[in-house]
DSSP file (Angstrom, degrees, kcal/mol; ACC not computed):
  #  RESIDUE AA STRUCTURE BP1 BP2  ACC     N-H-->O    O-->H-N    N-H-->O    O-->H-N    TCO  KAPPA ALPHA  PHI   PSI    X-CA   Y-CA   Z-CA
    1    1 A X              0   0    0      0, 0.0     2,-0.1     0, 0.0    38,-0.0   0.000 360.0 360.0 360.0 142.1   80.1    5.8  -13.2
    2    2 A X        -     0   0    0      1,-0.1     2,-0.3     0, 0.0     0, 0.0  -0.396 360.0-124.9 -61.5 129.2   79.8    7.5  -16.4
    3    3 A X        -     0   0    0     -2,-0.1     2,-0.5     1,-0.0    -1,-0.1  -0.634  28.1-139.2 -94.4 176.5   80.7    5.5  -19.3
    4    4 A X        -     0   0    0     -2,-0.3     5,-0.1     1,-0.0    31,-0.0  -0.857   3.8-134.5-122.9 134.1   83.3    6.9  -21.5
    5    5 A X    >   -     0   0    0     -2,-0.5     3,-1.1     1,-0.1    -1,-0.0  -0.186  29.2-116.3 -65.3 161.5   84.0    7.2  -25.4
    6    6 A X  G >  S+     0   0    0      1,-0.3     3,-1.4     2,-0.2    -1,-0.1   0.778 117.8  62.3 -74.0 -16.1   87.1    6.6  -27.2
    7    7 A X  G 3  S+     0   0    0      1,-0.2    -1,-0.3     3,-0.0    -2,-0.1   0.191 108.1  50.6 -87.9  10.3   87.3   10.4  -28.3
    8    8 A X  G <  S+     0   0    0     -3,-1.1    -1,-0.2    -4,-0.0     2,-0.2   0.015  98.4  92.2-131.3  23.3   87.5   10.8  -24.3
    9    9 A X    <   +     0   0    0     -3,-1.4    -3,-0.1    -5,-0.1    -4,-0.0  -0.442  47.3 178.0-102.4 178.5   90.2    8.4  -23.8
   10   10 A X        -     0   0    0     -2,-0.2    -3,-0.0     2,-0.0    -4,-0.0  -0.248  23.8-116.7-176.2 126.0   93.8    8.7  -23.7
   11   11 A X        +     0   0    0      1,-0.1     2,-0.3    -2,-0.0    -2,-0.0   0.219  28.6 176.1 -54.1 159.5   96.8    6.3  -23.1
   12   12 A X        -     0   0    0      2,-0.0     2,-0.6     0, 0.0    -1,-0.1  -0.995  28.3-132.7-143.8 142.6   99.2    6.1  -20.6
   13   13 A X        +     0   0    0     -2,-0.3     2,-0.3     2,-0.0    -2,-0.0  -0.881  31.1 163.9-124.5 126.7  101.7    4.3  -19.5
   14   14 A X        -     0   0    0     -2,-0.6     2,-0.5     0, 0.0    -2,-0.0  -0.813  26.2-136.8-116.6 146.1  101.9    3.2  -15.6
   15   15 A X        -     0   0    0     -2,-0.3     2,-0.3     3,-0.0    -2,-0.0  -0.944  18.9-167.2-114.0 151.8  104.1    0.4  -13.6
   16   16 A X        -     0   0    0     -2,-0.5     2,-0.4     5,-0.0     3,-0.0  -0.708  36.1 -91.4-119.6 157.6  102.5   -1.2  -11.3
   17   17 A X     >  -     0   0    0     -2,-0.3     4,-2.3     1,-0.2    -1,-0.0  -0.619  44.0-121.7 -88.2 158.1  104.3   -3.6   -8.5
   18   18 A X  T  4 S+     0   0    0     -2,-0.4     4,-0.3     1,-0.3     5,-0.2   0.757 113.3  52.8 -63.9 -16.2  104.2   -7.2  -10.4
   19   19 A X  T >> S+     0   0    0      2,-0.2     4,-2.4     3,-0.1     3,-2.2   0.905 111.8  50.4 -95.0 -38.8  101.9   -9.0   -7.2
   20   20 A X  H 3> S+     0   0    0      1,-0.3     4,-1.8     2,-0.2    -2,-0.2   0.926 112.5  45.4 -65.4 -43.0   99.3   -5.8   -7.7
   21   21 A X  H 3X S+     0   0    0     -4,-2.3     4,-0.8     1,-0.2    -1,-0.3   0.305 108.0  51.8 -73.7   3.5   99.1   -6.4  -11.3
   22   22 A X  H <> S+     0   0    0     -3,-2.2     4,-3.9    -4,-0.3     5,-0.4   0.703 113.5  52.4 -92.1 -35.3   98.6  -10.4  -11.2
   23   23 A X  H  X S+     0   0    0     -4,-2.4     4,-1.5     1,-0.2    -2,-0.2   0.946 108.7  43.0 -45.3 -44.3   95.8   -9.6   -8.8
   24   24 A X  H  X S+     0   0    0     -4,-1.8     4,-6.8    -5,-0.3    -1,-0.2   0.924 117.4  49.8 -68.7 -28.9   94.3   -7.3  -10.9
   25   25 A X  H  < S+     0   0    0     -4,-0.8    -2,-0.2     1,-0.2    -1,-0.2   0.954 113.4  49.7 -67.2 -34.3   95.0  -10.0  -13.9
   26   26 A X  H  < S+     0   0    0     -4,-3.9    -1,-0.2     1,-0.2    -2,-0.2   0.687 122.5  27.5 -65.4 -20.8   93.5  -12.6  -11.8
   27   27 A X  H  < S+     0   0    0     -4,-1.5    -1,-0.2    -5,-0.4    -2,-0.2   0.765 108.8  66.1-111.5 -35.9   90.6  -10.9  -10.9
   28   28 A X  S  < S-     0   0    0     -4,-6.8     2,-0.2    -5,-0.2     3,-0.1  -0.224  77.4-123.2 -79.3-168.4   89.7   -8.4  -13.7
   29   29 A X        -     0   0    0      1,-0.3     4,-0.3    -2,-0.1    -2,-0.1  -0.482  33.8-108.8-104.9 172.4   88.6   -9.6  -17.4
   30   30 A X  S >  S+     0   0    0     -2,-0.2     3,-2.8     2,-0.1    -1,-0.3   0.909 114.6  48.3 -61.9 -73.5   90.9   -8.2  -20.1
   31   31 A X  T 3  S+     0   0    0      1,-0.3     4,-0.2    -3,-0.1    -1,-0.1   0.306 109.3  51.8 -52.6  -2.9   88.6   -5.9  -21.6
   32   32 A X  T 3> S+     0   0    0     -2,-0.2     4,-1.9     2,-0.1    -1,-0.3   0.287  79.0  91.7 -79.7  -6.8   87.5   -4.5  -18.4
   33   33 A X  H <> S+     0   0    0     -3,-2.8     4,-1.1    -4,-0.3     5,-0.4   0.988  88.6  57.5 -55.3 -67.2   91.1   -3.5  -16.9
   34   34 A X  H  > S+     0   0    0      1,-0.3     4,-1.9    -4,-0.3    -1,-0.2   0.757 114.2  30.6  -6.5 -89.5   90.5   -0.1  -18.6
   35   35 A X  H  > S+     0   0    0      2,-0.2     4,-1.8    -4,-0.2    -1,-0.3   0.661 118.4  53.9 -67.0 -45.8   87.5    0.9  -17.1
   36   36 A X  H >X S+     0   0    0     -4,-1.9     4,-2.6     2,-0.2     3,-1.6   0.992 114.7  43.6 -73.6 -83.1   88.1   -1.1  -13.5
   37   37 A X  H 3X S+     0   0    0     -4,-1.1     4,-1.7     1,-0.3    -2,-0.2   0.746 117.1  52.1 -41.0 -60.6   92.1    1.0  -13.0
   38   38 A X  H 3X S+     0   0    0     -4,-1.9     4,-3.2    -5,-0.4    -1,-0.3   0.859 112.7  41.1 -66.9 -44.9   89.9    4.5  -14.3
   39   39 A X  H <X S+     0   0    0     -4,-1.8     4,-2.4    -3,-1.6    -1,-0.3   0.867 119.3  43.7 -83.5 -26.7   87.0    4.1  -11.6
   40   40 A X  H  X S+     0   0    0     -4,-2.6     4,-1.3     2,-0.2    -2,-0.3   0.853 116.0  51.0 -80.3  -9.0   89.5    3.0   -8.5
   41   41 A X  H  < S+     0   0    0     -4,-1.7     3,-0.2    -5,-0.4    -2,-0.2   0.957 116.1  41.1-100.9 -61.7   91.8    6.0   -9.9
   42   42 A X  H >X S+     0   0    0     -4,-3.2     3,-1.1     1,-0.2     4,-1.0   0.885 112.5  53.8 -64.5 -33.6   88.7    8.4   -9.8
   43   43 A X  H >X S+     0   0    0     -4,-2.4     4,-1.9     1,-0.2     3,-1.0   0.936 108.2  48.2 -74.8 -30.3   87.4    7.1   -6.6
   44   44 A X  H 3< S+     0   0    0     -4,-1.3    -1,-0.2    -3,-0.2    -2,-0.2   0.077 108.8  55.3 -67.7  18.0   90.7    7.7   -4.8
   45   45 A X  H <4 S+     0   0    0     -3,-1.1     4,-0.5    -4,-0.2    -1,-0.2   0.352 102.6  57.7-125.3 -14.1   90.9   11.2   -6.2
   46   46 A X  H <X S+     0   0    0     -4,-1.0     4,-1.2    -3,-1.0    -2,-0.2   0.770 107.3  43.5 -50.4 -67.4   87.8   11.8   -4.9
   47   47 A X  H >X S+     0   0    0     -4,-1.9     3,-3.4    -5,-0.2     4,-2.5   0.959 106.5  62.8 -29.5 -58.8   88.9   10.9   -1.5
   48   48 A X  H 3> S+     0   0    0      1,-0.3     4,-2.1     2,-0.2     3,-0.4   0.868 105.9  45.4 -38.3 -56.1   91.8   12.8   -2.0
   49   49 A X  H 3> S+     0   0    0     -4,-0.5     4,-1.7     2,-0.2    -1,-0.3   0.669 101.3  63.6 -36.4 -34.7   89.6   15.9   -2.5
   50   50 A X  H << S+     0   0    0     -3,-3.4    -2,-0.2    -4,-1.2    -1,-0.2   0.800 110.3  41.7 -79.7 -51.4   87.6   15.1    0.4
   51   51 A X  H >X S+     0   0    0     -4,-2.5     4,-3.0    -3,-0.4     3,-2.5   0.954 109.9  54.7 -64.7 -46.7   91.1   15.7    2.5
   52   52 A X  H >X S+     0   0    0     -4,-2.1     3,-3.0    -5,-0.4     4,-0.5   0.831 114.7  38.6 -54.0 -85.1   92.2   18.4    0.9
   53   53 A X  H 3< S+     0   0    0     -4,-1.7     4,-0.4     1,-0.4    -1,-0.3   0.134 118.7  47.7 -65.2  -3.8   88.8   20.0    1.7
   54   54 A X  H <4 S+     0   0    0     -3,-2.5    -1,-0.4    -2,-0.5     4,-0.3   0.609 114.1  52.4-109.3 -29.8   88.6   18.6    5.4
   55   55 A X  H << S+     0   0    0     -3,-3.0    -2,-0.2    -4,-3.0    -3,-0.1   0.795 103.9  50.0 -69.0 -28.8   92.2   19.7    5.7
   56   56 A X  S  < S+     0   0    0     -4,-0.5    -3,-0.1    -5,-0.2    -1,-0.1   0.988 112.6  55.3 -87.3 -52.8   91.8   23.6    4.6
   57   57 A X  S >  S+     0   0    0     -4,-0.4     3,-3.2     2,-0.1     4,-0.2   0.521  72.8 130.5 -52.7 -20.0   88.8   23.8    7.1
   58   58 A X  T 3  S+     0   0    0     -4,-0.3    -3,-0.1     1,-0.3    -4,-0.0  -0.155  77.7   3.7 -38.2 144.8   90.4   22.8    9.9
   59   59 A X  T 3  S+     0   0    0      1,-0.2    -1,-0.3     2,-0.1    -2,-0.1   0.416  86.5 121.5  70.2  -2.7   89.8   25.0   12.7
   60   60 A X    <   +     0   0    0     -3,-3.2     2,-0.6     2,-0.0    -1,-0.2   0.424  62.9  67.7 -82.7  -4.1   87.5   27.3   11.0
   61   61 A X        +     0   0    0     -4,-0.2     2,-0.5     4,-0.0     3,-0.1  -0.871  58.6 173.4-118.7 142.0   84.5   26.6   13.7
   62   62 A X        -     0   0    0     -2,-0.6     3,-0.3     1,-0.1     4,-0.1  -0.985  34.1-130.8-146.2 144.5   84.8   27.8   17.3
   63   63 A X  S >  S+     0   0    0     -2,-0.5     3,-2.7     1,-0.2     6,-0.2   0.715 101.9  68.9 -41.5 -55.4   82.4   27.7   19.4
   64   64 A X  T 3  S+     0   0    0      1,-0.3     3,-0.5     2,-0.1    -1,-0.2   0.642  96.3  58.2 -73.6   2.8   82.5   30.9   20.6
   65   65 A X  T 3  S+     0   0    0     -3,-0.3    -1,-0.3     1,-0.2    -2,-0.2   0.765 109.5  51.6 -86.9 -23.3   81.2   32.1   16.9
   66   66 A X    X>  +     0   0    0     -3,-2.7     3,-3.0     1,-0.2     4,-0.6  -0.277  62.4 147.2-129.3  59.3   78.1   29.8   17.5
   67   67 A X  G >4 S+     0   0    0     -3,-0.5     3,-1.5     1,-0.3    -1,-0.2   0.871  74.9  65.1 -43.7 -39.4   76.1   30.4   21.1
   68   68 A X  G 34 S+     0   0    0      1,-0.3    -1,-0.3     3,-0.0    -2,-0.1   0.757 104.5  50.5 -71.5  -5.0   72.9   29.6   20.1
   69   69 A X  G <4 S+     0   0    0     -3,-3.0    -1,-0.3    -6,-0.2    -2,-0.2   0.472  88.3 110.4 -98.8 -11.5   74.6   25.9   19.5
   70   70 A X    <<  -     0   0    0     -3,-1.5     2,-0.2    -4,-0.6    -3,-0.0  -0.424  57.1-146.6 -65.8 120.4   76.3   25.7   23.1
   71   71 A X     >  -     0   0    0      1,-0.1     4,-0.8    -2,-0.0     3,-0.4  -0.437  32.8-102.3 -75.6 169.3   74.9   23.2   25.9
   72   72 A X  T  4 S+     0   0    0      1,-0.2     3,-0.4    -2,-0.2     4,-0.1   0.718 119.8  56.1 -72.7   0.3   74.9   23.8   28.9
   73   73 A X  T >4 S+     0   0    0      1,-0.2     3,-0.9     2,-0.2    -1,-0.2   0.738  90.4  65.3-104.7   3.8   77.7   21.9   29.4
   74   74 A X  T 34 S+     0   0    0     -3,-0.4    -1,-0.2     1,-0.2    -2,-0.1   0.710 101.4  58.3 -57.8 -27.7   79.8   23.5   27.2
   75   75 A X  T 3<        0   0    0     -4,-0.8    -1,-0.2    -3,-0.4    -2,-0.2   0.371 360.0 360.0 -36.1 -29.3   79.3   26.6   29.9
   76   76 A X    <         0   0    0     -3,-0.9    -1,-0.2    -5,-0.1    -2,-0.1   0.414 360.0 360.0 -92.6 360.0   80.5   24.6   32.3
């Protein structure tokens, strides 16, 4: 992951439920929270994309558009 400048930040404010955020306190550092919330937030926005883009496709291949990929037991 890319790291990032302060001239490429910008605050927010989120609530979080109170057991996710002791986890995160228990497990992140302070000065890493930032950076840890910003890469699970991009990597699940990647997924998200992933659906999107598996979703709009649906259904776009039939078979019958692609013989030369047909077994024979697709024939059957």
């Amino acid at each position: 992951m890319a790291t990032r400048t302060s001239s490429e930040t910008q605050k927010m404010t989120v609530s979080l439920p109170k057991t996710l955020l002791e986890r995160l306190k228990e497990r992140v550092p302070p000065r890493r929270r930032s950076a840890f919330i910003a890469e699970a937030v991009e990597e699940r926005l990647a997924l998200e994309d992933q659906l999107q883009a598996i979703e709009e496709s649906a259904g776009c291949w039939r078979d019958e558009d692609h013989p030369k990929l047909m077994s024979d037991e697709d024939y059957r």
